[in-house]
C-alpha positions in Angstrom: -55.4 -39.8 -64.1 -56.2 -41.8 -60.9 -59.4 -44.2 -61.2 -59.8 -46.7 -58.5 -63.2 -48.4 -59.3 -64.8 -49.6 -62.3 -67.5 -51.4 -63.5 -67.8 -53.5 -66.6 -69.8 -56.6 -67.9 -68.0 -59.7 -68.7 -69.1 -62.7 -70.6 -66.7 -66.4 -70.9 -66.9 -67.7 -73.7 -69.0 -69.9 -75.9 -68.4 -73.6 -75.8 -67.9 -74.7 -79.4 -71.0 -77.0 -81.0 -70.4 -80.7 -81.8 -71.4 -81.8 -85.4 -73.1 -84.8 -86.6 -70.6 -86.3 -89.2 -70.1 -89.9 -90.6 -67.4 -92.5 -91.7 -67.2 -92.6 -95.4 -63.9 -94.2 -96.5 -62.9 -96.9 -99.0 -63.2 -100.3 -98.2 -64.9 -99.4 -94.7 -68.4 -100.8 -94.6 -71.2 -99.1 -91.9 -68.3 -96.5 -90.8 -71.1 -95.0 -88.4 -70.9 -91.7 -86.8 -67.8 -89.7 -86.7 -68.8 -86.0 -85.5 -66.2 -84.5 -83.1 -66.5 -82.5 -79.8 -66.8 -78.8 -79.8 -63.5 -77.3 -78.0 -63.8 -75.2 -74.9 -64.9 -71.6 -74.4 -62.6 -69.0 -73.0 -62.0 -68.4 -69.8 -61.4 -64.1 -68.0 -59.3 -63.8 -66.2 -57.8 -61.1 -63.9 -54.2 -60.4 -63.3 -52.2 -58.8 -61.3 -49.4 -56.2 -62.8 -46.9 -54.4 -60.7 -46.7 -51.9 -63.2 -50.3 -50.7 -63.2 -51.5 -47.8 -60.7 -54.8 -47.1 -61.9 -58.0 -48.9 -63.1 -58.3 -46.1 -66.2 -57.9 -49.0 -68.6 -60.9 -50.5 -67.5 -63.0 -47.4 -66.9 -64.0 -47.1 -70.3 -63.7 -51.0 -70.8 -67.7 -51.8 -70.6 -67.9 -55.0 -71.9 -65.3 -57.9 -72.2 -66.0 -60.9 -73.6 -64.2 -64.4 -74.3 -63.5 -66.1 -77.7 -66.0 -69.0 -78.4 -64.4 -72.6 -78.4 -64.3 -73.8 -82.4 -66.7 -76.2 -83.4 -66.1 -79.9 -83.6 -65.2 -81.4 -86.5 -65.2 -84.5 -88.9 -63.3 -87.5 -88.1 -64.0 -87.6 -84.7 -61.7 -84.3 -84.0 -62.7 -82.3 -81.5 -62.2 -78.8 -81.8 -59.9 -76.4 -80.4 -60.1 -75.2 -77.1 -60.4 -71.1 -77.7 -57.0 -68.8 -75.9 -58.4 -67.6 -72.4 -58.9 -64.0 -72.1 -56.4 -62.1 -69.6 -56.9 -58.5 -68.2 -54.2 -57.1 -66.5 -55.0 -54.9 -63.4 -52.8 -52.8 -60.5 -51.8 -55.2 -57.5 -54.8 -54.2 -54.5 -57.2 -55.1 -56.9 -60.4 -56.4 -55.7 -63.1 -57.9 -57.8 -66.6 -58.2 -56.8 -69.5 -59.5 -58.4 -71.6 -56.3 -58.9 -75.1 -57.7 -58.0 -74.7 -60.0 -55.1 -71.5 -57.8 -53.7 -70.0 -60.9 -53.5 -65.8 -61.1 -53.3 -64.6 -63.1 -56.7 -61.5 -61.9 -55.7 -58.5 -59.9 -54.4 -55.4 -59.4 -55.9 -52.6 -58.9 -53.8 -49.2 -59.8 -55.5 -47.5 -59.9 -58.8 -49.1 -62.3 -61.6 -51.6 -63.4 -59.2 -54.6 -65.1 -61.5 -58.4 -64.7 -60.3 -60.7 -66.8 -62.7 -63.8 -64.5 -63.2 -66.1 -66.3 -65.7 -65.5 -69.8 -67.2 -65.6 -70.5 -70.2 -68.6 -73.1 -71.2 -68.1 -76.6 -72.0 -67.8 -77.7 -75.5 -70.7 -79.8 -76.7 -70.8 -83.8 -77.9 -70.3 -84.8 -81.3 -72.7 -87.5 -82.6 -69.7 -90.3 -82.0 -69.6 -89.5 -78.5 -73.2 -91.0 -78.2 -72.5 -93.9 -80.0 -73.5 -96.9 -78.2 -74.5 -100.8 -78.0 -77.9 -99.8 -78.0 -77.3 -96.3 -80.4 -75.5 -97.3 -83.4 -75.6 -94.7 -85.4 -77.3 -91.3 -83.4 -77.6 -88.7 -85.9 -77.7 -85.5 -83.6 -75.3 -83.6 -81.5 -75.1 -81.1 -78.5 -74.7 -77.3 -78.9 -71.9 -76.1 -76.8 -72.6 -74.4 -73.5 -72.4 -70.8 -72.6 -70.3 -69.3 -70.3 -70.2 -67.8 -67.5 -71.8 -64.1 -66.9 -71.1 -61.3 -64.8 -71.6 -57.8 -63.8 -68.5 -57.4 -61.7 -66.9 -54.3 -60.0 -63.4 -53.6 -59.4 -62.0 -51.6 -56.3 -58.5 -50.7 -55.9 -57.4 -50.8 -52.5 -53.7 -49.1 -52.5 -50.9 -51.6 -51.2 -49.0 -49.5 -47.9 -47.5 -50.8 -44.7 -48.6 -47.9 -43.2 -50.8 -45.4 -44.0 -51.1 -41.2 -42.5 -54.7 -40.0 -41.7 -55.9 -36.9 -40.3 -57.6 -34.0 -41.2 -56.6 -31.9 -44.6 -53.6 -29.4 -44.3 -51.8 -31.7 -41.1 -48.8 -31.6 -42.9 -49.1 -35.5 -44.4 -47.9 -34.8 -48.0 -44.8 -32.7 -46.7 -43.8 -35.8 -44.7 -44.1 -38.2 -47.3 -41.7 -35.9 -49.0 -39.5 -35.8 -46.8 -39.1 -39.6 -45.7 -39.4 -41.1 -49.5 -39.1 -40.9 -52.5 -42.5 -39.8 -53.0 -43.4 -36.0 -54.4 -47.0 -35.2 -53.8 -48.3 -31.9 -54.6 -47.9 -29.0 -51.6 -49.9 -26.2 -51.4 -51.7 -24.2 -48.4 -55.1 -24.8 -49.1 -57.6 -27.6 -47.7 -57.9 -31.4 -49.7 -54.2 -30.5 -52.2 -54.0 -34.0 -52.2 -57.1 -35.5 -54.3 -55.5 -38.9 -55.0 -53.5 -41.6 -52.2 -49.3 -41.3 -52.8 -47.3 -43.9 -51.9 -43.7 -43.8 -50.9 -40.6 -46.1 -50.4 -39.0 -45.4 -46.7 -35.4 -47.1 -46.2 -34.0 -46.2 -43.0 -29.9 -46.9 -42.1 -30.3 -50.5 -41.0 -31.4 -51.9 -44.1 -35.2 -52.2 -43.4 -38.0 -50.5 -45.4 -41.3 -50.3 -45.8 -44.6 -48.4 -47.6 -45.6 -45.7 -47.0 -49.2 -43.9 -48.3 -50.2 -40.5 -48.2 -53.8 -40.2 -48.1 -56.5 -37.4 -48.5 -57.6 -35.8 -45.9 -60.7 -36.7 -43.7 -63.7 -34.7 -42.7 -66.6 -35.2 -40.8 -69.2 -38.1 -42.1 -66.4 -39.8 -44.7 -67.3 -42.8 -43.4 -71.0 -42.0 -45.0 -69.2 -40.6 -48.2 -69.2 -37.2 -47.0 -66.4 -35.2 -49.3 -63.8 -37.8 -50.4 -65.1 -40.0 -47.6 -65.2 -43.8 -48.8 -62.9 -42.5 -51.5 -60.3 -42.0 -48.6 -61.7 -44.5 -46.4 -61.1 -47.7 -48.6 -57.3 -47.0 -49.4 -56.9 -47.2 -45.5 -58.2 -50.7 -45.5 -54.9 -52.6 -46.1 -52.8 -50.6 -44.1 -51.2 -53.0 -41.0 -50.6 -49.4 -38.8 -51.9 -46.3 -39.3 -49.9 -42.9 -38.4 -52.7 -40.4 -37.0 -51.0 -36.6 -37.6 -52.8 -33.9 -35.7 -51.7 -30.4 -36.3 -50.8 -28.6 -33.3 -50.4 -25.3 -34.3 -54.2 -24.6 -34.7 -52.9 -22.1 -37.4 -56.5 -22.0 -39.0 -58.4 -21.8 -35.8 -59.3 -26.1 -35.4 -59.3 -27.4 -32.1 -56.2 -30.0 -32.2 -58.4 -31.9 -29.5 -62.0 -32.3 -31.9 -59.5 -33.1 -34.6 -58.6 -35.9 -32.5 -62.2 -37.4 -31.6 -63.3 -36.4 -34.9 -60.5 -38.9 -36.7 -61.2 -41.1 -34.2 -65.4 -41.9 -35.1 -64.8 -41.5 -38.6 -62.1 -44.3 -38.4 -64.7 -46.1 -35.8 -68.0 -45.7 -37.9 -66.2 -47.4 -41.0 -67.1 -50.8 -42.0 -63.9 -52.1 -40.4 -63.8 -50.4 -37.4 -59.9 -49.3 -38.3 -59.8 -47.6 -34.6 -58.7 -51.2 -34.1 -55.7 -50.9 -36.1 -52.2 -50.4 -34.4 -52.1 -46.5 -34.2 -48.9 -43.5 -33.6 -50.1 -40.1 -32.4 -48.3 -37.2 -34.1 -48.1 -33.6 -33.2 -46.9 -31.9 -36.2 -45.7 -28.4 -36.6 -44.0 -28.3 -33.1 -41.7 -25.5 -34.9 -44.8 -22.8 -34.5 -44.6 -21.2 -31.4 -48.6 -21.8 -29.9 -47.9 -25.6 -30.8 -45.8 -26.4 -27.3 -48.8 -24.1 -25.3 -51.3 -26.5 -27.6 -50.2 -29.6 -26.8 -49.8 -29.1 -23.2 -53.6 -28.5 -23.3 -54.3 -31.5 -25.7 -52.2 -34.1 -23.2 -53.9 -32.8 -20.4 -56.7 -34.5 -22.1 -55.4 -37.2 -24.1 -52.9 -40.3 -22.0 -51.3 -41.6 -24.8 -47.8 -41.7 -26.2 -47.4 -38.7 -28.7 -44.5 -38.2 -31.0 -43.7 -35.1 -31.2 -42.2 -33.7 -34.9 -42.1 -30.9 -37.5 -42.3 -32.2 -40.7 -41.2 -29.3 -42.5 -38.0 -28.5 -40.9 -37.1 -32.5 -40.6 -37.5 -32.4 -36.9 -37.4 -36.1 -34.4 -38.2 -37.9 -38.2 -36.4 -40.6 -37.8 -37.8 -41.7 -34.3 -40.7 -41.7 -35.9 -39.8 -44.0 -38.9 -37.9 -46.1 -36.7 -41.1 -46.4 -34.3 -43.6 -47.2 -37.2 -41.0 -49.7 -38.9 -40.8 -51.7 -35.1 -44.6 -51.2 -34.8 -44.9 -53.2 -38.2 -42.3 -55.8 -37.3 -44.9 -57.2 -34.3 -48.2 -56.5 -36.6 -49.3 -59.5 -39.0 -51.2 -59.2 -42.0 -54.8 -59.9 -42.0 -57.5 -60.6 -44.6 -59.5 -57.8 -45.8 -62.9 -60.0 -46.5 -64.3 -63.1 -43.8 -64.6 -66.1 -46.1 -68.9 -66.2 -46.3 -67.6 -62.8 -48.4 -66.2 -64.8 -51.1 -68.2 -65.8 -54.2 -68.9 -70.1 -53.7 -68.4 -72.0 -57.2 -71.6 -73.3 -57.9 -72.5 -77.0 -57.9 -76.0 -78.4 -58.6 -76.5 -80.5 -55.7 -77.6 -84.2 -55.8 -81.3 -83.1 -53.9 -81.9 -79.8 -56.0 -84.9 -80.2 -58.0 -84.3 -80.7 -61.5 -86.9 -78.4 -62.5 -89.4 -75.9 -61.0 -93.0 -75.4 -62.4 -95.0 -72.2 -62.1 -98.0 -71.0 -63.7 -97.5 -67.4 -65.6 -99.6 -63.8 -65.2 -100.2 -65.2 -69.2 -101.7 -68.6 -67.8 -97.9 -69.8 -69.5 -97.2 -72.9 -67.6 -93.6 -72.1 -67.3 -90.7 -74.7 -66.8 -87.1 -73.6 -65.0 -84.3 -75.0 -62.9 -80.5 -75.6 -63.5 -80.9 -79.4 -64.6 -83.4 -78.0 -67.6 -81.3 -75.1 -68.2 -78.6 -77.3 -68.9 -80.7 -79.8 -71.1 -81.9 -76.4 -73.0 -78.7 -75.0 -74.1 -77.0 -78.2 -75.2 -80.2 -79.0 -77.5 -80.3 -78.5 -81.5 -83.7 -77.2 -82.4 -83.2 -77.0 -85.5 -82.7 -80.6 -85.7 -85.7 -83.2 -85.5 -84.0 -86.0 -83.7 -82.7 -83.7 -81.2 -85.8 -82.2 -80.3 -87.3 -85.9 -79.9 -84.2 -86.6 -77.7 -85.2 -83.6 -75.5 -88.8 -84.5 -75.6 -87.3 -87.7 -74.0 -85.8 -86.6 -71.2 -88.3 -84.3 -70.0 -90.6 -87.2 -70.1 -87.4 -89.2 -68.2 -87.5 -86.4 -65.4 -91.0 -87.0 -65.2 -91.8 -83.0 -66.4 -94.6 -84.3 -68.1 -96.7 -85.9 -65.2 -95.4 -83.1 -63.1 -97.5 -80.5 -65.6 -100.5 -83.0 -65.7 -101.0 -82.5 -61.8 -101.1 -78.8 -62.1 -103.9 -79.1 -64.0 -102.1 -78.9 -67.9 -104.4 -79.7 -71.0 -103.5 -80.5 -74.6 -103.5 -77.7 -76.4 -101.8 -75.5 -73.2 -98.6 -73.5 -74.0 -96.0 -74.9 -71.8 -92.4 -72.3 -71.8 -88.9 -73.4 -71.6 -87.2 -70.3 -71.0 -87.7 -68.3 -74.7 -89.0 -71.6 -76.2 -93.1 -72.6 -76.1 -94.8 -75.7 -77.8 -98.2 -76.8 -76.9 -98.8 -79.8 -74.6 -99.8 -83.1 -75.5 -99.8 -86.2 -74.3 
């Protein structure tokens, strides 16, 4: 079965919590703190497998999630760093982050890595605060949780050149004949539900990819039929081979095929009219096709190949025509770089928290510096609630509330955690 998108949630994993521990050995006298780091949380990441075709793995793959780092431990031992996760995925993968429709990234060759969540930091034991003014601190940090996502992948197929046109041209039984490739043949509209792709070697050594695509109608470029389906596996394509079907058999006009490929391949996000392009007239072996395309150039001044894919007719011209068309086309980069997810950094002049009053009349507290603070804090411990009472008073949170108008008694929210105010 051929899936080419998915969508799945995936959470890095857990940094591991530092303990509070002390030195208690023989003839050691005040051995002080002693309480190890927390080890690292996993890390997803995405990788690229020549051997994969489909995303059917990951259809039904809703959730992935990262091992947590292991907790610090006594001694000063930190502890271990957890195993990152890997998922393996075709090559012309491209992962995006589902709610900003952000680029994370695009896979485009053999055990290439994209890292999509990191794995959070492991927090400090209680010997890592140990100073000259802190002998002996008797709390620790929780580790740090990683990174979340709601991405989306989209396979993109991986061909040097790729055939378009409307359904029943004659595409599949070219692919057929010039590869390796053995797509389903049948005569009735959209036979091919799914892009083939096919090895062409030609006498002088040179080859290249080719795909077999399903066939456009009008609107794809809106979704209409297979539309976008279709549309998206053109994207990577360096030429595209446009194959009109001259014999009108089933009463189309070869002409409105023409202009009709044409706006469909103009309307799409990427304006693929742009792309290095071969007109084909197919079926030159039925006898209206030679009256047909008289008509049709009379119209159209381009350079038209003319072949019949069935009975193997001027093929290699053709081939030998795409393969030189490819030779002077470079490859170019699906997505512009704004596209592309930024790794976040708190900057030096982003507040360290944001105050807002609630519908509740909740004086509410947020911002990545807090955030931070939050998570690494042990509430279950009394010293480390103190030590976070501290630095919100440190960041001046305190006289920041006071100006809005905060009295004793008020409830004052930290994310899911509420006290009262008092100063």
């Amino acid at each position: 079965m051929f899936v080419d998108q998915a969508k799945m949630e995936v959470f890095a994993g857990r940094g591991g919590d530092g303990i509070v521990a002390y030195r208690r050995e023989l003839k050691i006298e005040r051995g002080g703190p002693f309480g190890g780091n927390g080890g690292k949380g996993a890390d997803v990441i995405f990788v690229g497998d020549e051997g994969l075709s489909t995303l059917l793995d990951l259809r039904y793959k809703k959730i992935i999630k990262g091992e947590s780092g292991e907790n610090g431990k006594h001694k000063g031992m930190y502890g271990k760093n957890a195993s990152n996760t890997y998922i393996k995925v075709p090559v012309g993968t491209t992962i995006f982050d589902d709610e900003t429709n952000q680029v994370i990234g695009d896979i485009t060759k053999h055990d290439q890595e994209v890292l999509v969540a990191k794995g959070g930091r492991g927090g400090r034991g209680n010997l890592a605060f140990q100073s000259n003014t802190l002998k002996c601190p008797d709390f620790a940090e929780k580790g740090f949780e990683g990174e979340h996502f709601f991405i989306r992948c989209e396979l993109r197929v991986l061909a040097d050149c790729g055939l378009v046109g409307f359904p029943s041209v004659g595409k599949s039984t070219l692919i057929s004949r010039v590869s390796n490739a053995r797509p389903k043949i049948a005569a009735y509209h959209f036979t091919t539900l799914v892009p083939n792709l096919g090895m062409v070697r030609l006498a002088d050594g040179s080859d290249f990819v080719m795909a077999d695509l399903p066939g456009i109608i009008n609107g794809a470029h809106e979704g209409v039929g297979l539309g976008l389906d279709f549309l998206r596996h053109i994207e990577r394509c360096r030429v595209l081979v446009h194959i009109i079907d001259m014999s009108a058999i089933d009463g189309r006009d070869p002409y409105e095929d023409y202009l009709a490929i044409n706006e469909e391949l103009k309307q799409y996000k990427l304006n693929l009219l742009e792309r290095p392009t071969i007109l084909v007239a197919n079926k030159m072996d039925m006898p209206q096709s030679k009256e047909n395309l008289k008509k049709f150039k009379e119209k159209v001044d381009k350079e038209i190949i003319e072949i019949s894919a069935l009975n193997n007719q001027n093929l290699d011209k053709l081939l030998y025509m795409i393969n030189d068309l490819l030779k002077n086309t470079k490859e170019f980069s699906l997505f512009e770089e704004e596209e592309y997810v930024k790794e976040y950094t708190i900057k030096e002049d982003a507040p360290y928290f944001t105050i807002k009053r609630a519908d509740d009349g909740v004086f509410e507290i947020e911002g990545e510096g807090i955030k931070r603070l939050f998570e690494m804090t042990d509430f279950d411990s009394d010293t480390s609630r103190f030590r976070f009472a501290r630095e919100l008073r440190r960041h001046k949170v305190d006289d920041a509330l006071l100006k809005l108008g905060v009295k004793n008694g008020d409830t004052v929210r930290i994310f899911e955690f509420e006290f009262e105010f008092y100063e």
